[in-house]
Each structure stands twice: as C-alpha cells, then as structure tokens.
GUZADO-241097 format. One record per atom (N, C-alpha, C): residue number from 0; residue in three letters; chain; atom name; y, z, x. Coordinates in pm, whole numbers, plus 50000, padded with zeros to 5 digits. Example, Ala and Ser with C-alpha at 12.3 -4.5 7.8 and 13.67 -1.06 7.14 Angstrom:
# residues 2
ATOM   sepa   roba   dovex   torti       Y       Z       X
ATOM      0    ALA       A       N   49431   50780   51319
ATOM      0    ALA       A      CA   49550   50780   51230
ATOM      0    ALA       A       C   49670   50780   51320
ATOM      1    SER       A       N   49775   50708   51285
ATOM      1    SER       A      CA   49894   50714   51367
ATOM      1    SER       A       C   50003   50787   51290
//
This chain:
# residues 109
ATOM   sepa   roba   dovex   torti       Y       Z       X
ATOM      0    UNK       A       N   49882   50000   50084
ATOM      0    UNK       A      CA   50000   50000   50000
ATOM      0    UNK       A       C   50125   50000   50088
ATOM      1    UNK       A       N   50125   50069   50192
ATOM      1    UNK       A      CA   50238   50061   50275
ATOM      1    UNK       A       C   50263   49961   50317
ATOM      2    UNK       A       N   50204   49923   50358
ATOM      2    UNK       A      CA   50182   49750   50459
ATOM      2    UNK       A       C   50242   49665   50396
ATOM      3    UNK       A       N   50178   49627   50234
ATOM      3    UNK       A      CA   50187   49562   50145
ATOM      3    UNK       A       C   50375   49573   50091
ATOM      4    UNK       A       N   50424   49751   50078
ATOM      4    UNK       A      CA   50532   49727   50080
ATOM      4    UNK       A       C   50637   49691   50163
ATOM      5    UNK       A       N   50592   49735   50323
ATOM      5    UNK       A      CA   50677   49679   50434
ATOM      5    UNK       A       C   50666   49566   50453
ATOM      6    UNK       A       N   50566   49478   50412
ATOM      6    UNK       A      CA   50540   49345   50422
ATOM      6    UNK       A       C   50688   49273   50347
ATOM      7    UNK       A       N   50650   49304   50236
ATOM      7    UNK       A      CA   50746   49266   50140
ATOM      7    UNK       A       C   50906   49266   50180
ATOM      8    UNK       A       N   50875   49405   50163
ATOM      8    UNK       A      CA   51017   49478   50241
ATOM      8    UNK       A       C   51103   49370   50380
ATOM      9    UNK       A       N   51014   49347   50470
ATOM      9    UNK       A      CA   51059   49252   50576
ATOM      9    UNK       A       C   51045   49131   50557
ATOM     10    UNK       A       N   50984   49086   50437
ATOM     10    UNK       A      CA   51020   48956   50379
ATOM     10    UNK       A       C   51129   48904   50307
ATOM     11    UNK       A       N   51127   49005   50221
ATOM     11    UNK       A      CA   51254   49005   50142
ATOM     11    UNK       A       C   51393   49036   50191
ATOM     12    UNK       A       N   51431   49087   50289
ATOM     12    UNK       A      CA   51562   49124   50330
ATOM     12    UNK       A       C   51630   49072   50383
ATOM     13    UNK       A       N   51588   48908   50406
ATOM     13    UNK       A      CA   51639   48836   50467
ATOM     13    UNK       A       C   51650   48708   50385
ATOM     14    UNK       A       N   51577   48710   50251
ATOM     14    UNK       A      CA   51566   48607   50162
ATOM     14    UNK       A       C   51616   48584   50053
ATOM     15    UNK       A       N   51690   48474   49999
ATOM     15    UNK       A      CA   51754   48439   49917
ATOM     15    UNK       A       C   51724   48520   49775
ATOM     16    UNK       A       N   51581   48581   49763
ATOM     16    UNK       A      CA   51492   48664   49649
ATOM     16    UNK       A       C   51496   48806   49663
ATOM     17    UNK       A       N   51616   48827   49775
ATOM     17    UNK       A      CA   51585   48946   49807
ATOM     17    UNK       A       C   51616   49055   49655
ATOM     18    UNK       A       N   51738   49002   49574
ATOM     18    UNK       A      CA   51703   49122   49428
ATOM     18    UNK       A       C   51594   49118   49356
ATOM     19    UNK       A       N   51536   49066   49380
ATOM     19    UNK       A      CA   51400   49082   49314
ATOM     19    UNK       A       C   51294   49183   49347
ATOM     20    UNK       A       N   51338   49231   49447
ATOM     20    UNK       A      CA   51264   49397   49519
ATOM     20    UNK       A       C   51284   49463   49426
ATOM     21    UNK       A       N   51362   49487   49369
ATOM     21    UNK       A      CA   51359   49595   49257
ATOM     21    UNK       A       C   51285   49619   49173
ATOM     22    UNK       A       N   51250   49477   49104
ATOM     22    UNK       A      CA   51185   49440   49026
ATOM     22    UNK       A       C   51014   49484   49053
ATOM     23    UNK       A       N   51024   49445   49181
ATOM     23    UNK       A      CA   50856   49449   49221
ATOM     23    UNK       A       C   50809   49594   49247
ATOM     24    UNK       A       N   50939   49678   49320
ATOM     24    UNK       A      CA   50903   49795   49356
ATOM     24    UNK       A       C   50869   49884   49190
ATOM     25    UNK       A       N   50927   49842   49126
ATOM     25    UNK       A      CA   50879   49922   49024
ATOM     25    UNK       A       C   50734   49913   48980
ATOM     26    UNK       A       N   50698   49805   48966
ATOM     26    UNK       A      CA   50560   49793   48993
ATOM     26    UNK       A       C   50453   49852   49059
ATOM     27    UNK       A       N   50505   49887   49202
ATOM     27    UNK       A      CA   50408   49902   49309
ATOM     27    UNK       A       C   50440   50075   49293
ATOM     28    UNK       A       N   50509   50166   49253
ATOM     28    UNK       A      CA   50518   50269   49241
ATOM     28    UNK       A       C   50390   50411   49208
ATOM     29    UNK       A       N   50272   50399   49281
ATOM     29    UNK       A      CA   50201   50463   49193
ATOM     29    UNK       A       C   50176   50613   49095
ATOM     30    UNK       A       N   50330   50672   49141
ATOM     30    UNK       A      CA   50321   50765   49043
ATOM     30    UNK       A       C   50365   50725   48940
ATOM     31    UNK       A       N   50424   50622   48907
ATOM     31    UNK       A      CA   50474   50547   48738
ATOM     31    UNK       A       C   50337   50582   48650
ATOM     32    UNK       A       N   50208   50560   48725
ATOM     32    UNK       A      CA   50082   50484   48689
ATOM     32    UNK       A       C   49998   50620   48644
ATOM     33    UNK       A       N   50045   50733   48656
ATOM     33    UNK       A      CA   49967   50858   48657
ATOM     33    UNK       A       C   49978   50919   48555
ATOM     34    UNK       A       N   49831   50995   48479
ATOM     34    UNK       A      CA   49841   50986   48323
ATOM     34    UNK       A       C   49915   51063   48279
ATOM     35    UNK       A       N   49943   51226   48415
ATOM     35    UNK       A      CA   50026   51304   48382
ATOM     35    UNK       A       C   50129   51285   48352
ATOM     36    UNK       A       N   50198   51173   48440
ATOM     36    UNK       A      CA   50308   51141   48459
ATOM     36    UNK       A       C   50352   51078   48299
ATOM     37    UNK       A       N   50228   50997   48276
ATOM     37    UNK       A      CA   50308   50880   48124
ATOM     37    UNK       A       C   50278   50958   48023
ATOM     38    UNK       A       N   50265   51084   48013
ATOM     38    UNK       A      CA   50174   51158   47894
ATOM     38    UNK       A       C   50342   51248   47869
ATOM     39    UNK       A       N   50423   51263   47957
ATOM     39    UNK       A      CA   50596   51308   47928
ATOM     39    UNK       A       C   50654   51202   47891
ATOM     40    UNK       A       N   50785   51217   47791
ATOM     40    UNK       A      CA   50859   51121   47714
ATOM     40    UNK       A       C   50965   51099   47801
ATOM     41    UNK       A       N   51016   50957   47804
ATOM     41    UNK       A      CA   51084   50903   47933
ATOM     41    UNK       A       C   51223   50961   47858
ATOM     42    UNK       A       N   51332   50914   47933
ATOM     42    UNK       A      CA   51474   50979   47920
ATOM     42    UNK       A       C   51515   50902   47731
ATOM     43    UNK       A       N   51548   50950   47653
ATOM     43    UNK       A      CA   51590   50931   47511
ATOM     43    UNK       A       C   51454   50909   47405
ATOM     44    UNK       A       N   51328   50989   47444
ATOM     44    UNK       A      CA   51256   51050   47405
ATOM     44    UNK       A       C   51129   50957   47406
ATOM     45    UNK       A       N   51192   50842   47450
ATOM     45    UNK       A      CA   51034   50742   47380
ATOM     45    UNK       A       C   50937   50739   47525
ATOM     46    UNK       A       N   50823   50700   47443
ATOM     46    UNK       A      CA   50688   50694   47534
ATOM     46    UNK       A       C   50708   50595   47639
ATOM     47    UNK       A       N   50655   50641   47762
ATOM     47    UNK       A      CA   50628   50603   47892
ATOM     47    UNK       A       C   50528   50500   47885
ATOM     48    UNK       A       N   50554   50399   47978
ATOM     48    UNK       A      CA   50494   50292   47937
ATOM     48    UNK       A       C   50435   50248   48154
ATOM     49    UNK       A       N   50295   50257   48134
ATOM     49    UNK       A      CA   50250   50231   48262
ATOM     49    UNK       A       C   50300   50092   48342
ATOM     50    UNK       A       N   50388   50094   48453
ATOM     50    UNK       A      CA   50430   49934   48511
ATOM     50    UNK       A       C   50330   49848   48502
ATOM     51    UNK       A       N   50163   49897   48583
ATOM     51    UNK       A      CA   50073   49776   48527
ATOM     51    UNK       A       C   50027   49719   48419
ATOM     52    UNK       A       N   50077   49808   48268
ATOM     52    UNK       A      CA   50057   49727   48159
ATOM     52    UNK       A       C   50138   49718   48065
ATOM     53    UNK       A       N   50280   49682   48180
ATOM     53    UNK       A      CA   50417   49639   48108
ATOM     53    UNK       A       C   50393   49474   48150
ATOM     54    UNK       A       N   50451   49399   48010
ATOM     54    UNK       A      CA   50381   49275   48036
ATOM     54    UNK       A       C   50498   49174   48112
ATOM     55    UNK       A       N   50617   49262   48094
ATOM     55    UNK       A      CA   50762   49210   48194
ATOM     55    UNK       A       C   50770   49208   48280
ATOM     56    UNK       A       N   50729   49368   48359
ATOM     56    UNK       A      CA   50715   49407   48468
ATOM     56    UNK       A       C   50620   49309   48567
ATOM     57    UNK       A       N   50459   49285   48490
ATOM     57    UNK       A      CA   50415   49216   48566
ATOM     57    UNK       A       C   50438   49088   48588
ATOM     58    UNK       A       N   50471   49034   48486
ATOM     58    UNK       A      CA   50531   48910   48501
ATOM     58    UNK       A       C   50657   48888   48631
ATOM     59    UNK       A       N   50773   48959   48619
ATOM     59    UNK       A      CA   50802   48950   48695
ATOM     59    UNK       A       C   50766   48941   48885
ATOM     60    UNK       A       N   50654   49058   48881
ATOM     60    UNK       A      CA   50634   49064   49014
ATOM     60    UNK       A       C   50530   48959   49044
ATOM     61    UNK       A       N   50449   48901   48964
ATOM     61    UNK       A      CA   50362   48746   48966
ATOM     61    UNK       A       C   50485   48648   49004
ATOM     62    UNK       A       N   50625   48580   48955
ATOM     62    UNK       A      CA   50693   48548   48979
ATOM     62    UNK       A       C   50754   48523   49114
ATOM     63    UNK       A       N   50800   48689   49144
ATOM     63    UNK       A      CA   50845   48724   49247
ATOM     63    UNK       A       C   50764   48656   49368
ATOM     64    UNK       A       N   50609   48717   49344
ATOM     64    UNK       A      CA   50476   48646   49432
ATOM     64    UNK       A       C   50532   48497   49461
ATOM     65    UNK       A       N   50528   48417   49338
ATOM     65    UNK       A      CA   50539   48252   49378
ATOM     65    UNK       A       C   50661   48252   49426
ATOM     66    UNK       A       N   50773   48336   49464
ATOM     66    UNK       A      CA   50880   48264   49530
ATOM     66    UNK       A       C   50870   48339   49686
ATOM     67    UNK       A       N   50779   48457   49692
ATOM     67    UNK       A      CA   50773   48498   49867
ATOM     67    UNK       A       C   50638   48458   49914
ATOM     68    UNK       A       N   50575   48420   49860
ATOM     68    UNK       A      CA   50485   48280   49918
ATOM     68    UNK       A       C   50479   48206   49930
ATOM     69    UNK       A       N   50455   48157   50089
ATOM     69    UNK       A      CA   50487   48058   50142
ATOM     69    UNK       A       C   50393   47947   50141
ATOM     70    UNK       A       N   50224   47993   50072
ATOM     70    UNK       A      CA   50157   47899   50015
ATOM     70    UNK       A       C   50067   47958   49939
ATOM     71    UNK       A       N   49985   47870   49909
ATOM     71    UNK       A      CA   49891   47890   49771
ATOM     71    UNK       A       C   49834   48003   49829
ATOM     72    UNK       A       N   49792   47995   49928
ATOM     72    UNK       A      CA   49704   48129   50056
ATOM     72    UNK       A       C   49791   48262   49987
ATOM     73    UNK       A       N   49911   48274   50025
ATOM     73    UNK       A      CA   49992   48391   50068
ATOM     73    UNK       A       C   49977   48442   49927
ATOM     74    UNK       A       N   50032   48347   49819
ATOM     74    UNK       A      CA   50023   48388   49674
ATOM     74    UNK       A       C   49938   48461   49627
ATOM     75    UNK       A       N   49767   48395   49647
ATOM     75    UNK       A      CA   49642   48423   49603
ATOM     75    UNK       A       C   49619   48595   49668
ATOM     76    UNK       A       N   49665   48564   49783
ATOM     76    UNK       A      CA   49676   48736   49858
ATOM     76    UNK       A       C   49740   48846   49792
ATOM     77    UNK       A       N   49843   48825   49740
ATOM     77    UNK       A      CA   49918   48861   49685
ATOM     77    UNK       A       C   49899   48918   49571
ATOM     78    UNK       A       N   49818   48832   49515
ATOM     78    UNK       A      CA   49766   48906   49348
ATOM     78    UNK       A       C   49657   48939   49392
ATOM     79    UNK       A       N   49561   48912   49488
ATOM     79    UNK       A      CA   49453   48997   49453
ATOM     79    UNK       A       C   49485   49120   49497
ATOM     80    UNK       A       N   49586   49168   49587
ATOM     80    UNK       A      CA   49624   49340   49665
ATOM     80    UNK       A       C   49666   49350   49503
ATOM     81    UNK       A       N   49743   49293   49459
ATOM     81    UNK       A      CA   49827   49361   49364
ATOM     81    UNK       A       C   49687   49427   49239
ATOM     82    UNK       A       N   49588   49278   49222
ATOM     82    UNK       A      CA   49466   49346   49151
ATOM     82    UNK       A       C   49424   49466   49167
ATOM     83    UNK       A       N   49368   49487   49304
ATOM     83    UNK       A      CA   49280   49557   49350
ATOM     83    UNK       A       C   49403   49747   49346
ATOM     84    UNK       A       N   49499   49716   49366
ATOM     84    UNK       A      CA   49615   49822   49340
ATOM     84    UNK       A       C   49623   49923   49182
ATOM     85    UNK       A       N   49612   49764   49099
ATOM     85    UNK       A      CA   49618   49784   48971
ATOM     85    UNK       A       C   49516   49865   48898
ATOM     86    UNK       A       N   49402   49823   48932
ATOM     86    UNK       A      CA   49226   49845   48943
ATOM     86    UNK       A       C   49223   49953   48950
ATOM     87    UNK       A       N   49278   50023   49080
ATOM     87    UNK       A      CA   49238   50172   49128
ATOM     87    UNK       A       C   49108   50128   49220
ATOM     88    UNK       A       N   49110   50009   49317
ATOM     88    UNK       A      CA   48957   50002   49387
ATOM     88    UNK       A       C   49010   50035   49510
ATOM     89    UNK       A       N   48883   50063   49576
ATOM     89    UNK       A      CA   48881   50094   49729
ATOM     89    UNK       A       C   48970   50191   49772
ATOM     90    UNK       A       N   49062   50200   49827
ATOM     90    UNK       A      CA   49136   50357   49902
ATOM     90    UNK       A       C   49209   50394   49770
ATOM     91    UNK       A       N   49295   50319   49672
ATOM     91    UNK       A      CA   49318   50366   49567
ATOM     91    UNK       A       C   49287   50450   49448
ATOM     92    UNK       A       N   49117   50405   49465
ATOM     92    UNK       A      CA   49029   50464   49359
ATOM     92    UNK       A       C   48991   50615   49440
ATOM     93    UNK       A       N   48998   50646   49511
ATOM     93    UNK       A      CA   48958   50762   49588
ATOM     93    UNK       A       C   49027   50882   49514
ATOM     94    UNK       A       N   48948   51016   49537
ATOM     94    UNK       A      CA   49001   51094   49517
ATOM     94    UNK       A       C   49142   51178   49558
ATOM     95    UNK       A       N   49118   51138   49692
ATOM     95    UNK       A      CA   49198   51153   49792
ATOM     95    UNK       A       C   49374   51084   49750
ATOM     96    UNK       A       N   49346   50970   49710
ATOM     96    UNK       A      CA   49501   50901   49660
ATOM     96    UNK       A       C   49483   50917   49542
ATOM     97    UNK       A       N   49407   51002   49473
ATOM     97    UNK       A      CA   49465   51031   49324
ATOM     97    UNK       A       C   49507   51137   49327
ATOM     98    UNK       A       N   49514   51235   49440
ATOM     98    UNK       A      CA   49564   51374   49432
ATOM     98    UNK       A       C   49671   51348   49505
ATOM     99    UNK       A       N   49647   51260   49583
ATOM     99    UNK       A      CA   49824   51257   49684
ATOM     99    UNK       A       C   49916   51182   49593
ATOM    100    UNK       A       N   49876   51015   49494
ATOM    100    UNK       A      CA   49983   50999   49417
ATOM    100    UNK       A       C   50140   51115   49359
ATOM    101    UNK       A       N   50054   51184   49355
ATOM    101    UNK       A      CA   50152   51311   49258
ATOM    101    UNK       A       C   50216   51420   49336
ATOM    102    UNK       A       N   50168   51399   49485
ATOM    102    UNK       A      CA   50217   51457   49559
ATOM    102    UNK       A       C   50280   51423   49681
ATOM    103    UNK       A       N   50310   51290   49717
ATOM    103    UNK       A      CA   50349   51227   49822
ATOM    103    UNK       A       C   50453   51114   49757
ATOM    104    UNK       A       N   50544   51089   49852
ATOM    104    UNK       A      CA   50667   51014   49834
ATOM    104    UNK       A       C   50595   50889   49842
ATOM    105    UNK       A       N   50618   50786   49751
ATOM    105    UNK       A      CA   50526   50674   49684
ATOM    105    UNK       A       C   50516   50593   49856
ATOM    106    UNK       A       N   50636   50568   49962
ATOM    106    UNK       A      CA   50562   50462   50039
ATOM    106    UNK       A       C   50503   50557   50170
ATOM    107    UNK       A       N   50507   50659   50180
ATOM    107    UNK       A      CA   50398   50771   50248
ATOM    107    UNK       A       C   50276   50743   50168
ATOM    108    UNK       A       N   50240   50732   50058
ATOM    108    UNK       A      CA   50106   50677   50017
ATOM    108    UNK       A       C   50057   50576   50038
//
C-alpha cells in the first residue's frame, strides 16, 4: 500500500492529473473501509458509505488509472493492486493490518 501510494504520489506531482490525487487518495484510505469506522454517522448525521463501494469514488480512481498509465501494462497493474486492496487479500487480509488499519496513520500502513 505504501509503494502503491508513493508510486502514485511521485507520479502525480509532476503531472498535468496531478488534482486527481485527491480523488484517488480517498479511495486508498483504509480506515474509510473499517466496519467500526462506517457503523458511526458521518458529519450531518447520514450513513457512512465504504470508498470501495462508492460507485463515484471508484470510478473516478479507474479513470484516474487510465490517465497515469502509461500503457495497457501499467493500467492492468493498477486495478489489479487496487483489486487485491479492495478484496482484503494477501498482507491486507491479515490480521495483523486489520488491527493496525485503526491504529496506524493510513500511509504507515
């Protein structure tokens, strides 16, 4: 996840797409994603809505993907980290990053 955001991070800061970080970082946030977290009512009372199954959110950062890839390769990379993120597989799915989500500053995770 770090990688993935410094990746970005040093892609974007020099690129014409660079406001579009915003967009993506919200996405990649994984305490957004935590049940504790969406189970409290966001600011003017209404329900919390998880970034991976906001259908804007992702859209956007699929978007974002086709304009900081530089080919079909980079793209395809791109969504599958973002899959496999989304998923909860491999270091994500661990116990280990489900107890640190909630306790670590999102790009320390």
């Amino acid at each position: 996840m770090n990688c993935m955001i410094g990746e970005i991070g040093d892609i974007i800061k020099d690129n014409k797409h660079k406001d579009d970080s915003e967009k993506m970082t919200f996405a990649l946030i994984p305490f957004l994603d935590d049940s504790n977290y969406l189970q409290t009512l966001a600011p003017g009372g209404e329900a919390r809505r998880a970034p991976t199954f906001d259908r804007e959110v992702i859209d956007r950062v699929l978007k974002t993907f086709d304009k900081l890839g530089e080919n079909e390769e980079e793209k395809r990379m791109l969504r599958q980290q973002l899959a496999k993120f989304q998923a909860k597989e491999g270091f994500f799915g661990s116990l280990a990053a489900k107890f640190d989500v909630v306790t670590m500053p999102p790009i320390s995770w």
